[in-house]
C-alpha positions in Angstrom: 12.6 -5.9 -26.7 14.8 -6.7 -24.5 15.5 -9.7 -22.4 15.4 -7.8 -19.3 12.1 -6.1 -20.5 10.8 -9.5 -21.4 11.3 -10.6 -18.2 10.0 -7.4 -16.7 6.8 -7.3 -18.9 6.2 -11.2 -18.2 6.6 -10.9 -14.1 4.0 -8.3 -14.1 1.3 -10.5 -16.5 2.1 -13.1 -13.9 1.9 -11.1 -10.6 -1.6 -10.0 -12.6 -2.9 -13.3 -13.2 -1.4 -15.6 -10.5 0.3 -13.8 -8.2 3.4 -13.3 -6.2 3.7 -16.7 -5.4 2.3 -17.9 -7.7 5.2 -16.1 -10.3 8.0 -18.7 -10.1 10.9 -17.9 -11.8 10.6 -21.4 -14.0 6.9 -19.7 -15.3 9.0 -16.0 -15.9 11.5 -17.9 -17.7 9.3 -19.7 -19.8 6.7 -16.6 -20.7 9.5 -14.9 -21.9 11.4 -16.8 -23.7 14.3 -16.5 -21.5 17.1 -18.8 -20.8 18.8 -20.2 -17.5 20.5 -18.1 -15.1 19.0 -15.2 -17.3 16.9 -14.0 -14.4 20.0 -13.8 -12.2 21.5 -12.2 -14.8 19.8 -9.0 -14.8 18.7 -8.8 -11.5 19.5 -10.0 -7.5 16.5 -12.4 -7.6 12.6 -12.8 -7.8 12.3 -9.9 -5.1 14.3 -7.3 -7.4 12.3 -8.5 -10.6 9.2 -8.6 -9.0 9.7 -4.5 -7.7 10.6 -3.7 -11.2 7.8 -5.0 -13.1 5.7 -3.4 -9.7 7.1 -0.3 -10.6 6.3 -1.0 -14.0 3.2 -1.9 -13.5 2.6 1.5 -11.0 3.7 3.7 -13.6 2.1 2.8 -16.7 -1.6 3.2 -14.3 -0.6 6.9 -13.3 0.3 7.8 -16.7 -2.9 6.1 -18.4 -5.4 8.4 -15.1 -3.3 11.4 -16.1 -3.8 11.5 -19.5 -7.7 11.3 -18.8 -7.7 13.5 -15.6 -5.5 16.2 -17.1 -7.5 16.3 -20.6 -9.9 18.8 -22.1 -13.1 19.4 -20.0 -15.0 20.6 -17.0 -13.7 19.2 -13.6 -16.8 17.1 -13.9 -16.1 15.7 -16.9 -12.6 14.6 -16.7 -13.9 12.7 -13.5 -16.7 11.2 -15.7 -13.9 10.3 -18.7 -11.9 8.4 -15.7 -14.6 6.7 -14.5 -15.8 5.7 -18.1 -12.7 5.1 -19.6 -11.5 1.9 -21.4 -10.9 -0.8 -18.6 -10.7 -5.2 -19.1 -13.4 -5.1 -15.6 -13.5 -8.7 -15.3 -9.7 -8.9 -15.2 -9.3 -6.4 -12.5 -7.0 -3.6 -12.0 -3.5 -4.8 -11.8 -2.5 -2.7 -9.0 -5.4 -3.1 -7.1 -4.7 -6.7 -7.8 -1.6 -6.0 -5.8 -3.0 -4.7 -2.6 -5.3 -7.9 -2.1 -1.9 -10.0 -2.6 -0.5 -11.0 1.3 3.1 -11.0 -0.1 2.8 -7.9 -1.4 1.7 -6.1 1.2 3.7 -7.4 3.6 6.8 -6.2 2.0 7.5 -2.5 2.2 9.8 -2.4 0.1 6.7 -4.0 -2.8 4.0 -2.2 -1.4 5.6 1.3 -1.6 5.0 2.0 -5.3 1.4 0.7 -5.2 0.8 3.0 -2.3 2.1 5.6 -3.5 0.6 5.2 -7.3 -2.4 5.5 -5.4 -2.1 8.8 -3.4 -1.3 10.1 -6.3 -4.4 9.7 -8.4 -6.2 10.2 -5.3 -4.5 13.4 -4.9 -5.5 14.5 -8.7 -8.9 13.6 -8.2 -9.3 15.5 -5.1 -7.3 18.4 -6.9 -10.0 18.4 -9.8 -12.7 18.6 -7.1 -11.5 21.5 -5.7 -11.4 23.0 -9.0 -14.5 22.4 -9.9 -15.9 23.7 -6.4 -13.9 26.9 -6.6 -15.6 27.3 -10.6 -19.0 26.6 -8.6 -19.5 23.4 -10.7 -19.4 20.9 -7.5 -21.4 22.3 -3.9 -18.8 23.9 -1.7 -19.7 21.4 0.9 -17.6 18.6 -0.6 -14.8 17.4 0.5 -12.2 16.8 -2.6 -10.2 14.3 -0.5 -13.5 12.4 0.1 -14.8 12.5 -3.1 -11.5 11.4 -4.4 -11.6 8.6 -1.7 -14.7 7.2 -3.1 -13.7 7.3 -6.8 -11.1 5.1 -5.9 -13.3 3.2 -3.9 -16.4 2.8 -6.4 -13.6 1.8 -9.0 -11.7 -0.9 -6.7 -15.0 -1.9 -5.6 -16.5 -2.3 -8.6 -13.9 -4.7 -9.8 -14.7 -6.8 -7.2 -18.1 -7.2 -7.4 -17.4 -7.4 -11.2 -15.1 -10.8 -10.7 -17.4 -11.7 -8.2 -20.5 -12.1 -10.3 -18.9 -13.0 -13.4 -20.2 -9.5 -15.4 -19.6 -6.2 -15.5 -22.7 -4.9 -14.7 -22.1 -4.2 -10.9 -19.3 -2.5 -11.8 -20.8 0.0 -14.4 -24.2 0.7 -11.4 -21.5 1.5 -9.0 -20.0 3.9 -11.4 -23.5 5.4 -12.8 -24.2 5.5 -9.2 -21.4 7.7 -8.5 -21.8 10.0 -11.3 -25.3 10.9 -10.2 -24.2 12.0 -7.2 -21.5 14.4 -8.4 -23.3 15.8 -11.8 -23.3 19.2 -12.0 -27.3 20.2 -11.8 -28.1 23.5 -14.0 -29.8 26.8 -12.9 -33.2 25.4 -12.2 -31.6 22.5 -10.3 -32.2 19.9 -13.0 -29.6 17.7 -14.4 -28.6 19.1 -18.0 -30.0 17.5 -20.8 -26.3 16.2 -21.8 -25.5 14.3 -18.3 -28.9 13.0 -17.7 -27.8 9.9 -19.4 -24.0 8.0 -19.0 -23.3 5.5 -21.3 -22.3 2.5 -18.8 -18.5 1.7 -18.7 -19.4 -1.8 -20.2 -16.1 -4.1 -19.5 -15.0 -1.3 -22.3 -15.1 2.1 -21.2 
């Protein structure tokens, strides 16, 4: 790896764990092994790194939903693989870390790849909803937008309440929660035998 990398990959544990001011550049320096001036080196300043690793950060979120939202299965169930799939809950989301972090969101120019990490995924979501609306899986009444809305919402949500209470447990009843609501029911208006039981996430999946 390189040093720039290294100093990208160590800003964004940092910004995840303490963060933006909280990230000094002595602390990026010393988590990755770098030397003096090295910062300055490769980039204008903290700002500049900071975006990057941001950026970074963004990206490698969007690519991990998309694998999961544009996999195999119904509409329904590549909602119920994102909700379910592999997350550290306790530790939090490290984007959605971001948008509780005042320096952050008071630069634009920081804030504009979390916001717009988000839209996207929101935008999937409410995609995959229409789909499944159109394939009479999900009742026409339902708005994809809103659905997607509270996905994002259950998930952000649930990482709070997670950290908050110190287990995962409120996050995986938010997301059981939300599943119940949008399982498909079968011609007689039951739940199939297959989605009457979700495994909870678990601080897992």
């Amino acid at each position: 790896m390189s040093t720039a990398d290294r100093l990208i990959e160590s800003t964004r544990e940092l910004l995840w764990e303490r963060g933006y001011v909280g990230t000094s550049p002595k602390a990026i320096l010393e988590r990755a092994g770098a030397g003096q001036g090295s910062m300055y080196h490769h980039f204008k300043g903290k700002p500049d790194l900071a975006l990057a690793a941001i950026r970074r950060t963004a990206e490698e979120l969007l690519g991990t939903a998309e694998e999961v939202l544009g996999g195999p299965g119904t509409p329904y169930e590549r909602i119920e693989a994102y909700l379910l799939r592999e997350r550290d809950v306790l530790r939090g989301c490290p984007v959605g870390r971001l948008t509780m972090d005042p320096d952050v969101v008071a630069s634009d120019e920081l804030r504009a790849p979390v916001d717009a990490t988000i839209a996207r995924i929101r935008e999937r979501i409410a995609g995959i909803v229409e789909e499944g609306k159109r394939q009479g899986q999900f009742a026409a009444h339902l708005d994809g937008e809103e659905v997607a809305a509270a996905v994002l919402a259950t998930v952000q949500g649930g990482y709070v309440l997670a950290r908050a209470s110190g287990s995962p447990a409120a996050f995986d009843a938010g997301v059981r929660g939300l599943l119940a609501l949008l399982r498909p029911a079968a011609e007689d208006g039951t739940t199939t035998e297959r989605d009457a039981h979700v495994d909870p996430a678990g601080h897992g999946a």
